[in-house]
N, CA, C and O of each residue as an XYZ file, in Angstrom:
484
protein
N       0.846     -1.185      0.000
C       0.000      0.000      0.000
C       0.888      1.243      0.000
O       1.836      1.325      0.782
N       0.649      2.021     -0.699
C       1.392      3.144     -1.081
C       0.648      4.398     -0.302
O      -0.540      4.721     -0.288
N       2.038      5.097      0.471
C       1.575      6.176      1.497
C       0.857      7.292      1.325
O       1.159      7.920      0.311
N       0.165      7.657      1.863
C      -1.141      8.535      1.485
C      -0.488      9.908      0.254
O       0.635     10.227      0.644
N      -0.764     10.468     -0.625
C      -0.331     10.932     -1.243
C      -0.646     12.354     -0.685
O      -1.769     12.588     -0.240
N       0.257     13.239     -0.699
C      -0.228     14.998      0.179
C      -1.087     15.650     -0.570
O      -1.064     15.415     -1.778
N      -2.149     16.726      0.017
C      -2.761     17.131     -0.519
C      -2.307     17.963     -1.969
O      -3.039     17.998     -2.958
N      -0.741     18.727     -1.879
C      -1.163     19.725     -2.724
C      -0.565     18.601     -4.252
O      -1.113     18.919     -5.308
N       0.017     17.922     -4.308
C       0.475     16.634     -5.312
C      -0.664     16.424     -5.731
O      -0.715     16.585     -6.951
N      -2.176     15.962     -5.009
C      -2.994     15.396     -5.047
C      -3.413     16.197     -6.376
O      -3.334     15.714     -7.505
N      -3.962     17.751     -6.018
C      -4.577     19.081     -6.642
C      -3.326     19.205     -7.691
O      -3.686     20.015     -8.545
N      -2.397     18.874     -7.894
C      -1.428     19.071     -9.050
C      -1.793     18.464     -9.917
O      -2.172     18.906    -11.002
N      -1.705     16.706     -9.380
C      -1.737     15.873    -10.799
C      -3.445     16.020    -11.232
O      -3.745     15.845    -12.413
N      -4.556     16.356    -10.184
C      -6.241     16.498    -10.828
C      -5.724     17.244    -11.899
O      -5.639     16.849    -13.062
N      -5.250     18.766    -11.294
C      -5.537     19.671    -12.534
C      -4.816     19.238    -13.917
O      -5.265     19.707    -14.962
N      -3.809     18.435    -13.950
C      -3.539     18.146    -15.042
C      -3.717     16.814    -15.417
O      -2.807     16.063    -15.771
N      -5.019     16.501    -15.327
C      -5.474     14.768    -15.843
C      -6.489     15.311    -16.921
O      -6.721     14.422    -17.740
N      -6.910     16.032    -17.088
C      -7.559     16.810    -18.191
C      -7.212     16.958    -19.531
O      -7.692     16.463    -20.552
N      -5.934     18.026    -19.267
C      -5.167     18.756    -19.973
C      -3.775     19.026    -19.779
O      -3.503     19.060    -18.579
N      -2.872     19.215    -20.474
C      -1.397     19.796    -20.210
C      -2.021     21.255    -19.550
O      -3.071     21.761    -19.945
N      -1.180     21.811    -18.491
C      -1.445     23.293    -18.222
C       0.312     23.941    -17.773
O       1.328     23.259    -17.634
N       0.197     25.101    -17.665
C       1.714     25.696    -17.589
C       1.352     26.051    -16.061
O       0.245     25.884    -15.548
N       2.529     26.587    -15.416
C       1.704     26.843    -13.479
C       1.128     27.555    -13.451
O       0.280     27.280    -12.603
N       0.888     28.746    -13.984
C      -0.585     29.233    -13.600
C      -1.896     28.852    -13.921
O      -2.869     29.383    -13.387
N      -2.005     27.700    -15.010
C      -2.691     27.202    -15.109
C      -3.381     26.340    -14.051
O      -4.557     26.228    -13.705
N      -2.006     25.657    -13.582
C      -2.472     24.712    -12.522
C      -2.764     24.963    -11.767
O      -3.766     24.391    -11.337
N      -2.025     26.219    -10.829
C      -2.549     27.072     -9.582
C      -4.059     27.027     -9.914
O      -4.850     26.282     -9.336
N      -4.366     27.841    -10.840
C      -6.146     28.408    -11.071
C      -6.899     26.961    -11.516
O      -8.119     26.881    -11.376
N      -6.309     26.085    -11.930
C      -7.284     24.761    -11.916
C      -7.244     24.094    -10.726
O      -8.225     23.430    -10.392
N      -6.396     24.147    -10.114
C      -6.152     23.471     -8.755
C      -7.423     24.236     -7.126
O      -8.036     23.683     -6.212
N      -7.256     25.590     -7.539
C      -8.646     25.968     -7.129
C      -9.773     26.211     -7.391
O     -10.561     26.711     -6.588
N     -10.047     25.891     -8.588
C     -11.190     25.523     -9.308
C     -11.333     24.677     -8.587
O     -11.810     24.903     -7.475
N     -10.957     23.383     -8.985
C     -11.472     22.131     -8.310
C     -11.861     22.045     -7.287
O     -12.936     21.492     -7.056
N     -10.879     22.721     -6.088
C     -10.864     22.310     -4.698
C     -12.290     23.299     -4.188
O     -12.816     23.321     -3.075
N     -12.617     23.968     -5.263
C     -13.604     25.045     -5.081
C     -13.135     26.182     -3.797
O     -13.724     26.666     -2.830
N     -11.830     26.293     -4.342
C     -10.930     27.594     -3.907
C     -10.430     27.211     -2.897
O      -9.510     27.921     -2.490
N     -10.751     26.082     -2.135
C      -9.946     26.080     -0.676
C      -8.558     25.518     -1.132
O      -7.937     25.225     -0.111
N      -8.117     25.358     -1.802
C      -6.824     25.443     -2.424
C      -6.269     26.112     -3.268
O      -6.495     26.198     -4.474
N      -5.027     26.927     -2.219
C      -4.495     27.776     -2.914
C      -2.810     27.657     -3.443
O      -2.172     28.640     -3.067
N      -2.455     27.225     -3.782
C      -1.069     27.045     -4.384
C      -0.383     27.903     -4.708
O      -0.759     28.647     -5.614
N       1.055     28.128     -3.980
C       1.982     29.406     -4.283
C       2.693     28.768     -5.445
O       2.867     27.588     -5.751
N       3.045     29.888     -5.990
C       4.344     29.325     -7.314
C       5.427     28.539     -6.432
O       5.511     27.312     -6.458
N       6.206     29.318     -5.689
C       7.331     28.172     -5.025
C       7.099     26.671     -5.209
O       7.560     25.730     -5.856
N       5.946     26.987     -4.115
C       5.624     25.188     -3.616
C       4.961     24.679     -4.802
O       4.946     23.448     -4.781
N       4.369     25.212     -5.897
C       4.155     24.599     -7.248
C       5.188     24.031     -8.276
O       4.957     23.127     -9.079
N       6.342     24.696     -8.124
C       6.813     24.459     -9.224
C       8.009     23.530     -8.426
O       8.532     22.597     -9.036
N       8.293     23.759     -7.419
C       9.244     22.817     -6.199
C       8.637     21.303     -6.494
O       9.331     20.299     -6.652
N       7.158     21.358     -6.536
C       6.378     20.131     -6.881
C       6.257     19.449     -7.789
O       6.121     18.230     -7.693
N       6.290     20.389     -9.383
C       6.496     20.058    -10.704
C       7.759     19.166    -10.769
O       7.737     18.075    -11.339
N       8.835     19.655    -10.180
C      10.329     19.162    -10.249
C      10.550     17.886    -10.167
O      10.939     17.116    -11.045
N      10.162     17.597     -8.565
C       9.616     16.121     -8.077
C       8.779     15.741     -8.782
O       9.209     15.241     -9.821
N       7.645     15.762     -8.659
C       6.534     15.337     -9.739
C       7.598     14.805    -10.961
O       7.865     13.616    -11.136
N       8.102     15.830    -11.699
C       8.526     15.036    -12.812
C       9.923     14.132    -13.172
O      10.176     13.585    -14.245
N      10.848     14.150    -11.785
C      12.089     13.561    -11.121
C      11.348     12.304    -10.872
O      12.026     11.298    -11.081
N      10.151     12.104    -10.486
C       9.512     10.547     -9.954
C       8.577     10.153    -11.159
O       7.803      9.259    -10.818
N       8.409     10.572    -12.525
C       8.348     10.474    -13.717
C       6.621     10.343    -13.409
O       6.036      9.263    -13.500
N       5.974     11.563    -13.055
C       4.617     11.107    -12.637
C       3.958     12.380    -13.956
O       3.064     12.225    -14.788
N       4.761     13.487    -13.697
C       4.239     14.988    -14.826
C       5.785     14.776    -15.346
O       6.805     14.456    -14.735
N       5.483     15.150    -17.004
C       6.351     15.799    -17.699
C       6.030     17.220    -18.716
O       4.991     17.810    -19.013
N       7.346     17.400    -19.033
C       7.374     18.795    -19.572
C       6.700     18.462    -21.346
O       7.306     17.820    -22.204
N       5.390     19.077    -21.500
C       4.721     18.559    -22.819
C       5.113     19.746    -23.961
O       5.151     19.218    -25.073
N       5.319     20.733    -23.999
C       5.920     21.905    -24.092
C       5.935     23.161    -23.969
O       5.043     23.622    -23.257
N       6.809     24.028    -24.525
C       7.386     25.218    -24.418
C       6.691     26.243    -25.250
O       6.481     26.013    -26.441
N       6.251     27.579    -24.583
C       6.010     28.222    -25.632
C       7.011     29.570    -25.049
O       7.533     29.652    -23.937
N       7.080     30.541    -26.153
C       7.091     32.099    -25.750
C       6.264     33.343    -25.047
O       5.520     33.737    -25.945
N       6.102     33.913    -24.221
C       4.713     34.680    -24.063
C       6.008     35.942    -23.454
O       6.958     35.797    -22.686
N       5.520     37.084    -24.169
C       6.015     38.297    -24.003
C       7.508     38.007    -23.729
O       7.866     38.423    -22.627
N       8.234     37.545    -24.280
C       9.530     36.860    -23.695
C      10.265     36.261    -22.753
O      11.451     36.239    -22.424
N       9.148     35.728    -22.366
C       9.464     34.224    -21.124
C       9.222     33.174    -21.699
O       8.690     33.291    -22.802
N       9.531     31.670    -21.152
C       9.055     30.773    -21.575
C       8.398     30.652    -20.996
O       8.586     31.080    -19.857
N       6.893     29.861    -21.367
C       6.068     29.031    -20.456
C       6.154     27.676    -21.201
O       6.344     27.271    -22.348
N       5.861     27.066    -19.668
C       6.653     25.649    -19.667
C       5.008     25.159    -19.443
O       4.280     25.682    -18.600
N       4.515     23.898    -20.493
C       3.484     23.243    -19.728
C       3.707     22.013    -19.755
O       4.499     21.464    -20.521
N       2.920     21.389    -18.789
C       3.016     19.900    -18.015
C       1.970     19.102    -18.833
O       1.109     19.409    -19.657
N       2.378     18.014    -18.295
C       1.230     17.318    -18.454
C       1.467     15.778    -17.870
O       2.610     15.322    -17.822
N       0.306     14.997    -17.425
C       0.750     14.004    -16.276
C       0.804     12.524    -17.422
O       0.067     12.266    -18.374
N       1.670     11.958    -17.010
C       2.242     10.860    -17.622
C       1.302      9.754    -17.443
O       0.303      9.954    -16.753
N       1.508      8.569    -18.001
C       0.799      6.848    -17.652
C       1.028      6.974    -16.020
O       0.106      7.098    -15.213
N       2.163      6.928    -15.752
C       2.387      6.494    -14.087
C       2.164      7.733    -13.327
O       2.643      7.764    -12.194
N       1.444      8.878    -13.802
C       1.300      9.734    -13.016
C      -0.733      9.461    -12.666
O      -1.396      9.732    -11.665
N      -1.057      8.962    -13.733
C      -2.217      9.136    -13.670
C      -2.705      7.813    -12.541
O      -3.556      7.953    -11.662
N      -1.849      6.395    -12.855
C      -2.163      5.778    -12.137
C      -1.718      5.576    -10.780
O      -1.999      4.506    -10.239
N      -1.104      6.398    -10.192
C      -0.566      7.462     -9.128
C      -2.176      7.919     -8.564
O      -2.701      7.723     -7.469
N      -2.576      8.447     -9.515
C      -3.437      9.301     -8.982
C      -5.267      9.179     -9.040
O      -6.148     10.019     -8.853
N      -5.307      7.267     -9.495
C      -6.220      6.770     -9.569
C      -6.126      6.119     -8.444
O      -7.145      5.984     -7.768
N      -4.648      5.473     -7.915
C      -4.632      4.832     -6.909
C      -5.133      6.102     -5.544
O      -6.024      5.812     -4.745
N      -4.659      6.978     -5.508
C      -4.766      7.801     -4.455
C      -6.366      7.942     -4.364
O      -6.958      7.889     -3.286
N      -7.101      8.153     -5.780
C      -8.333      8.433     -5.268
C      -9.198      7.201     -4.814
O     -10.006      7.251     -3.887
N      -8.949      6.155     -5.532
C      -9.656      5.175     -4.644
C      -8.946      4.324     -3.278
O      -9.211      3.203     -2.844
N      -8.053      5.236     -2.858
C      -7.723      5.299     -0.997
C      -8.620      6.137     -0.087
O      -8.936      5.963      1.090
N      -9.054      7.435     -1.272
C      -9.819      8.461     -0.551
C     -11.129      7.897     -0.674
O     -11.830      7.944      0.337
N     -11.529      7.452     -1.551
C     -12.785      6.918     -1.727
C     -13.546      5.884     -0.526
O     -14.682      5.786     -0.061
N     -11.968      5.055     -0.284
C     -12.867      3.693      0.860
C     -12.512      4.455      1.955
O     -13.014      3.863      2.912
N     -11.664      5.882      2.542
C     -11.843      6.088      3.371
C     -13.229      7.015      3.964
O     -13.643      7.181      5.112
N     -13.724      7.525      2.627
C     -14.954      8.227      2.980
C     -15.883      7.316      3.164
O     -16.572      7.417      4.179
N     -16.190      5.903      1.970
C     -16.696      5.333      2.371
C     -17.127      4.418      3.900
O     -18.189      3.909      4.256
N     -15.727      4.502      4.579
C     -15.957      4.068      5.343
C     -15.914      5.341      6.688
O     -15.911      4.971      7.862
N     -15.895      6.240      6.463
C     -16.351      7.299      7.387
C     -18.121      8.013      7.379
O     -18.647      8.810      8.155
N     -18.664      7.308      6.148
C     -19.563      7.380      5.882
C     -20.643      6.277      6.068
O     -21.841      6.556      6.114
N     -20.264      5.281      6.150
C     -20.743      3.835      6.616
C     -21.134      4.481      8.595
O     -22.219      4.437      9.175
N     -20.108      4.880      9.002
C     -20.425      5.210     10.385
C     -21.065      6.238     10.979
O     -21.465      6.402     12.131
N     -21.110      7.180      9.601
C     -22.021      8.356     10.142
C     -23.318      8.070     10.043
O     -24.109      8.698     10.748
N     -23.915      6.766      8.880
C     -25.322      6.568      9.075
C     -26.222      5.921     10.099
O     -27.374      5.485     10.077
N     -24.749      6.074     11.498
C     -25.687      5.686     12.558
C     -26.205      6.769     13.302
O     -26.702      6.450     14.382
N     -26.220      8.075     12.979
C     -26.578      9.135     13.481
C     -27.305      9.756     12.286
O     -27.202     10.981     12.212
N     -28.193      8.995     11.107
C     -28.788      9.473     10.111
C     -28.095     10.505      9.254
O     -28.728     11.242      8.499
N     -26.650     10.546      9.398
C     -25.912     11.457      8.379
C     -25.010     10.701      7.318
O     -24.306      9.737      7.621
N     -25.110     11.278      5.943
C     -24.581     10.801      4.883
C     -25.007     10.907      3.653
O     -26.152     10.562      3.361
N     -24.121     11.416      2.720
C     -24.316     11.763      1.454
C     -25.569     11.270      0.641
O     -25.899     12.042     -0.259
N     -26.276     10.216      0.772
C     -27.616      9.674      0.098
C     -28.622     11.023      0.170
O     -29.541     11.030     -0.649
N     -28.545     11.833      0.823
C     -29.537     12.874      1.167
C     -29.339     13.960      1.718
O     -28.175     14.104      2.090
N     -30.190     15.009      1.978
C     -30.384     15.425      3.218
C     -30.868     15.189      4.461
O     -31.990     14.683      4.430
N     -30.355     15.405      5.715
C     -30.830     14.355      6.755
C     -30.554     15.883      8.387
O     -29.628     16.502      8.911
N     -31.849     15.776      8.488
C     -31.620     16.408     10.099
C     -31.028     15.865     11.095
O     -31.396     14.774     11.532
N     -29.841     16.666     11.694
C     -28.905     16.105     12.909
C     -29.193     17.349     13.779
O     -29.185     18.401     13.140
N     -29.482     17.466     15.285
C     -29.563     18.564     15.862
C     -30.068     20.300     15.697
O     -29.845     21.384     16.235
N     -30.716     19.834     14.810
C     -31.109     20.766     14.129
C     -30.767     21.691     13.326
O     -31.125     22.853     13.137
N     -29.726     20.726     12.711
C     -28.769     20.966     11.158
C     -29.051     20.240      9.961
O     -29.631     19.166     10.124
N     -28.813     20.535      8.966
C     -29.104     19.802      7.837
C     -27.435     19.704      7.174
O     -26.623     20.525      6.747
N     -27.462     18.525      7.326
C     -25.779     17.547      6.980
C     -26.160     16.870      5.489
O     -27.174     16.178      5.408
N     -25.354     17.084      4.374
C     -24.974     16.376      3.321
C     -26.640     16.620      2.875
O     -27.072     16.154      1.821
């Protein structure tokens, strides 16, 4: 079993299972997804790209020019994706099974369900 994979790796390789993106791409897809609660600095993005693509999971798909920089875009490899199929179905049986236990207090994703006079999932 392969060790839980960190969140912001996690939001790297999503945003690029789509599409190749360059880092700002990924930053702004990466909170898309997370529906903004993820926010990704360039540092720790591109510190990540490095690894990421040193452990052959993203590679460099290519290069363009923009106002005279390069932008560099990614894009996630065979073993990146199944990297990141494995990770989600770790997250999957763990909700599942955090969710198996909340339906003893009538809470869980099948619905809406009154708890204390809250409305959960």
């Amino acid at each position: 079993m392969a060790a839980p994979m960190r969140e912001p790796t996690f939001w790297i390789l999503t945003a690029l299972a789509a599409e190749p993106r360059h880092g700002y791409g990924v930053i702004q897809q990466a909170a898309a997804l997370s529906g903004g609660r993820v926010r990704l600095q360039a540092g720790t993005l591109y510190a990540a790209l490095d690894r990421l693509a040193a452990e052959g999971l993203v590679e460099v798909d290519r290069e363009e020019l923009v106002d005279g920089r390069i932008r560099r875009y990614y894009r996630l490899t065979d073993p990146g994706a199944a990297a990141l199929s494995a990770e989600t179905e770790r997250l999957r049986a763990g909700l599942d099974a955090a969710t198996a236990q909340l339906r003893r207090f009538g809470l869980g994703p099948a619905g809406a369900h009154r708890f204390g006079g809250r409305v959960a999932w």
